[in-house]
ROTOR-352494 format. One record per residue (C-alpha): residue in one letter; x, y, z. Coordinates in steps of 0.1 Angstrom, whole numbers, plus 5000, padded with zeros to 4 digits. Layout:
AXYZ/...
END
This chain:
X634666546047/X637366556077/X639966796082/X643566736095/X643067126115/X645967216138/X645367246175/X647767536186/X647467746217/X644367956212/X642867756187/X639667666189/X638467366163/X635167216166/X633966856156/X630266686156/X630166706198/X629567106197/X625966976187/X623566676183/X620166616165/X617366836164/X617767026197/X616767366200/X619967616199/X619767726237/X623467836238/X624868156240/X628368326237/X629568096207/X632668186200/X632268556208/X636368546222/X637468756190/X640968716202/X641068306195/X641168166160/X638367966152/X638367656129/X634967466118/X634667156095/X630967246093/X630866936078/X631366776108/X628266946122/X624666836122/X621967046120/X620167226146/X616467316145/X615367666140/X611967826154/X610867866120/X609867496106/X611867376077/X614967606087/X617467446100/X621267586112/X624767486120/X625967786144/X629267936139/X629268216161/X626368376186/X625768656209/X622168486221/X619768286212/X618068466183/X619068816191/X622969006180/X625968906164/X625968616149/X627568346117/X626068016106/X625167786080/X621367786073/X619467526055/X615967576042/X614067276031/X611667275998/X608867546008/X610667686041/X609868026049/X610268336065/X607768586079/X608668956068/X611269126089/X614269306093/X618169356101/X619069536129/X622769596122/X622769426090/X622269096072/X624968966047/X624468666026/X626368446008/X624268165987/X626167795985/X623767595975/X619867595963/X618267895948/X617368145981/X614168365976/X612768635986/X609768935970/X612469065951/X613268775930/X614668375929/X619068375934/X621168045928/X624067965943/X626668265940/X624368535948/X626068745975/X623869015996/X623969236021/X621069386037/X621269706056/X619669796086/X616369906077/X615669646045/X612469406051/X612169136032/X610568776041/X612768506025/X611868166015/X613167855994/X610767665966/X613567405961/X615667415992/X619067605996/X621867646021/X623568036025/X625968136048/X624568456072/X625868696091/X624368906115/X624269226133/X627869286123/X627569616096/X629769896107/X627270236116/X626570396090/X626870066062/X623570116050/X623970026010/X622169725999/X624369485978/X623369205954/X625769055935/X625668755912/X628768615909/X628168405885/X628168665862/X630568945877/X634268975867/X637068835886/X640369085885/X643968995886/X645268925922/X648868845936/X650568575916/X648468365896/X645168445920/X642068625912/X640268855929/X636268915933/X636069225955/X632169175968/X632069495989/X634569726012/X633870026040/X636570166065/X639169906065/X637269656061/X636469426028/X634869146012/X635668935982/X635968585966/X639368465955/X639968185933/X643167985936/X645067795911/X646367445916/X649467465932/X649467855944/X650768005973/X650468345989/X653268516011/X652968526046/X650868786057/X649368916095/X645869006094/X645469386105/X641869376118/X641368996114/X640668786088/X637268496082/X637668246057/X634668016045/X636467726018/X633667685990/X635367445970/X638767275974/X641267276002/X643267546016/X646067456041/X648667656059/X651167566083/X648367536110/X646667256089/X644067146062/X640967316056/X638467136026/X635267256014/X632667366040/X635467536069/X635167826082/X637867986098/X638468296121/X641968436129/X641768726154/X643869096149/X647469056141/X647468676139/X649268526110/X649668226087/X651168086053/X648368006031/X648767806000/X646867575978/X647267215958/X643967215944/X641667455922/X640067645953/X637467855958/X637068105992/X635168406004/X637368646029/X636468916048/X639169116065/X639569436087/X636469406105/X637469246143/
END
């Protein structure tokens, strides 16, 4: 799936050439400039071994290698695992696709997590899954473990005709799905302590451009935009945490 993204000043979209094949993730500092907007059709993006055999990733965002901050797409294959370990400064979770494992039990797509410093688990995929992570990015002092099935949780009224999931919020800063209607559109808005998108299903689009299933996007402290919709679509947000 392409996307018609918008290349303004400060803008940074990325395409298929930010990665090839089955190379070994060597880079560091991916987009670690929290003052440019981000845009990734991770569509667009292959996959990138992991160390661990089976795993596979489509970086977003890195400090280093396999160390700090960092956002991607992760794929397990059937039977991929993960020796035990933990989170220094968190792990959140969001599952897309697949049913993502771990000793505490089996979670489809729409299981959301967040796993605070200190929680060990070793995750693992019978049937193959893809999640979106984040690491190393909880606040001090985050240290309540979340697992939500979305599936079953209730959405609550939101501006207009849009509804709201909140997933989880601490100091200015919050998480939640939002489902919008065909056709809706929200008022202009700057984002006080940033905002990150990831487009589950559908299209959103603003005045900056197009953004289908599978884009994430990250708009830096008081940056702005139009957002509207002409399609059932589906989003997670996070905002008030850059």
């Amino acid at each position: 799936m392409l996307s018609n993204q918008g290349e303004d000043e400060g803008t940074t979209c990325i395409g298929s050439e930010q990665f090839s094949g089955r190379q070994k993730e060597e880079h560091i500092l991916l987009n670690m400039d929290f003052e440019k907007r981000v845009v990734i059709d991770v569509n667009q993006q292959d996959w990138v071994a992991s160390p661990r055999a089976g795993v596979w990733r489509k970086p977003l965002a890195r400090e280093e290698a396999e160390h700090g901050h960092a956002t991607s797409i992760v794929r397990y294959d059937p039977g991929a695992a993960f020796s035990a370990h933990d989170h220094p400064l968190g792990e959140e979770i969001l599952v897309l696709e697949g049913v993502f494992s771990d000793e505490s039990g089996h979670y489809p797509a729409g299981n959301y997590f967040r796993n605070p410093e200190g929680y060990r688990h070793a995750p693992f995929s019978k049937e193959g899954c893809i999640i979106l992570v984040k690491l190393h990015q909880f606040r001090t002092g985050d240290l309540e473990h979340v697992c939500i099935d979305t599936n079953k949780s209730r959405w609550m009224p939101g501006n207009g005709r849009l509804e709201v999931m909140p997933l989880h919020e601490i100091e200015g800063e919050s998480v939640a799905l939002v489902r919008w209607p065909a056709g809706e559109q929200f008022k202009p808005h700057v984002h006080i302590g940033g905002e990150e998108i990831y487009v589950i299903q559908g299209e959103l689009l603003d005045e900056h451009g197009r953004y289908p299933a599978g884009t994430w996007i990250r708009s830096p402290h008081m940056s702005s935009h139009h957002p509207f919709v002409e399609q059932d679509t589906l989003i997670w947000v996070k905002v008030g945490h850059l």
